[in-house]
Each structure stands twice: as structure tokens, then as C-alpha cells.
C-alpha positions as CSV (number, residue, x, y, z in Angstrom):
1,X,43.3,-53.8,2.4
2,X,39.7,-53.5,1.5
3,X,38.9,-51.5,-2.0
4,X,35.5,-49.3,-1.2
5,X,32.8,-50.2,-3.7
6,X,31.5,-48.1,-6.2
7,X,28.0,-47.2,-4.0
8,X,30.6,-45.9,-1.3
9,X,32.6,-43.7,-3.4
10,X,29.6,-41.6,-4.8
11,X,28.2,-41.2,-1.4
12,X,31.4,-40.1,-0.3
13,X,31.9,-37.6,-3.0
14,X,28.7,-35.7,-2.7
15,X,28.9,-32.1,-1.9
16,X,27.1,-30.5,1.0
17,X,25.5,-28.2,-1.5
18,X,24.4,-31.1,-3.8
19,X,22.7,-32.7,-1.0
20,X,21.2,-29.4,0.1
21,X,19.7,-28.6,-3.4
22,X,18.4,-32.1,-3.1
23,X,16.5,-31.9,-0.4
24,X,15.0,-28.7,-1.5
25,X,14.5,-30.3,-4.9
26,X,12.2,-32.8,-2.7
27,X,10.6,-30.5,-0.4
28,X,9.3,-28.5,-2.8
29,X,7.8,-31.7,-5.4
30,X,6.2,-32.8,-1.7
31,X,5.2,-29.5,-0.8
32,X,3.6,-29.2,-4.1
33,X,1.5,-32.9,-4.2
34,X,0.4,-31.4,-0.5
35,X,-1.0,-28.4,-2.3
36,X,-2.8,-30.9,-4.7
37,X,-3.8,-33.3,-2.4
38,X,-5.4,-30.5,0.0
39,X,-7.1,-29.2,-3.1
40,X,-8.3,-32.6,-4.7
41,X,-9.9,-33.4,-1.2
42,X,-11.6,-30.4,-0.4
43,X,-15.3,-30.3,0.4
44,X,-16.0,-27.3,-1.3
45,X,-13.7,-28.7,-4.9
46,X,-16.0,-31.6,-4.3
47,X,-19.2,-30.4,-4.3
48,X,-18.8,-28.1,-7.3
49,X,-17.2,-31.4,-9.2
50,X,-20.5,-33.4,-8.3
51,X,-22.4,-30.0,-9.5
52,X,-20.5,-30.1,-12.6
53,X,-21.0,-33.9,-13.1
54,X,-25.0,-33.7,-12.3
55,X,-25.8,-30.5,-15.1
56,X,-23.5,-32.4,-17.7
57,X,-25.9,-35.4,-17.2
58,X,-28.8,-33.8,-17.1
59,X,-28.2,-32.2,-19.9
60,X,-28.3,-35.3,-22.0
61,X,-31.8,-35.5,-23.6
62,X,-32.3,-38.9,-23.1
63,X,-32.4,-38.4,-19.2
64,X,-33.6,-34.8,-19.0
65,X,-37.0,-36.1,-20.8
66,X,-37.0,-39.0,-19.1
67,X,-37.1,-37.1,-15.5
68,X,-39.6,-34.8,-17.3
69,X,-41.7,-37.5,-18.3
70,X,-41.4,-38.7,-14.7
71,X,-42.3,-36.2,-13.4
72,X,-45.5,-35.4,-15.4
73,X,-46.6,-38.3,-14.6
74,X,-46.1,-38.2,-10.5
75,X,-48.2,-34.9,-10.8
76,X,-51.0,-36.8,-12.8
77,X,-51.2,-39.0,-10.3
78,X,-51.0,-36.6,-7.7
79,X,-53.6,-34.7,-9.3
80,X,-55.7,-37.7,-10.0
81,X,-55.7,-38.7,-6.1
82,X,-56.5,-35.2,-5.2
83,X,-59.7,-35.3,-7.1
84,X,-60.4,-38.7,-6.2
């Protein structure tokens, strides 16, 4: 006569409700990465995150004189040509 493992007796003593909670448990942790998922990848989330990212950067002196600076000097030359 063949002695059921261990592995085969828990599987065997789990109650319907156990199993049912369970899969609830899981559903709702999936359900819920879904939910974050959807709102990590939406256009609109990602937009205002690129937003975000650009004024925080250009808020750093070093590159909001440098793009001043840049641009002083395209209108001098713009201005320059013009005249020219």
C-alpha cells in the first residue's frame, strides 16, 4: 500500500473556503497591479511626468542661463542679419 506524500495530504486538506479566499486574496493583488499599471502607462500621467521632469531642470541655473544665453545670442544674430 502506497503512503501519500506530504504535498498530497495538504492539497487534500484544503477547505473550499480556504481556496476561495485565496483566489480572492489574488484577484484583488492582480486587480490592483492592473489599476497601477493602467495608471503608470497612461498618456496623460506621462505627459505631466515629462512636464514635471522639464521645469525641475530648467530650473537649475546652470541650464536656465545657459538657454538664456543661447538664446540672446540667436537673436543677436538674427538681428545682426536683419540689418545686414
Amino acid at each position: 500500500m502506497r503512503v501519500p506524500a506530504e504535498s498530497e495530504v495538504d492539497v487534500v486538506a484544503r477547505d473550499p473556503e480556504n481556496i476561495q479566499r485565496e483566489i480572492e486574496k489574488t484577484r484583488d493583488a492582480l486587480a490592483e497591479s492592473l489599476d497601477a499599471l493602467a495608471d503608470r502607462a497612461n498618456p496623460k500621467n506621462l505627459i505631466e511626468g515629462g512636464k514635471e521632469q522639464l521645469a525641475e531642470r530648467l530650473a537649475d541655473p546652470k541650464i536656465k542661463y545657459s538657454l538664456i544665453a543661447v538664446g540672446a545670442l540667436v537673436g543677436l544674430v538674427l538681428v545682426r542679419s536683419i540689418f545686414r
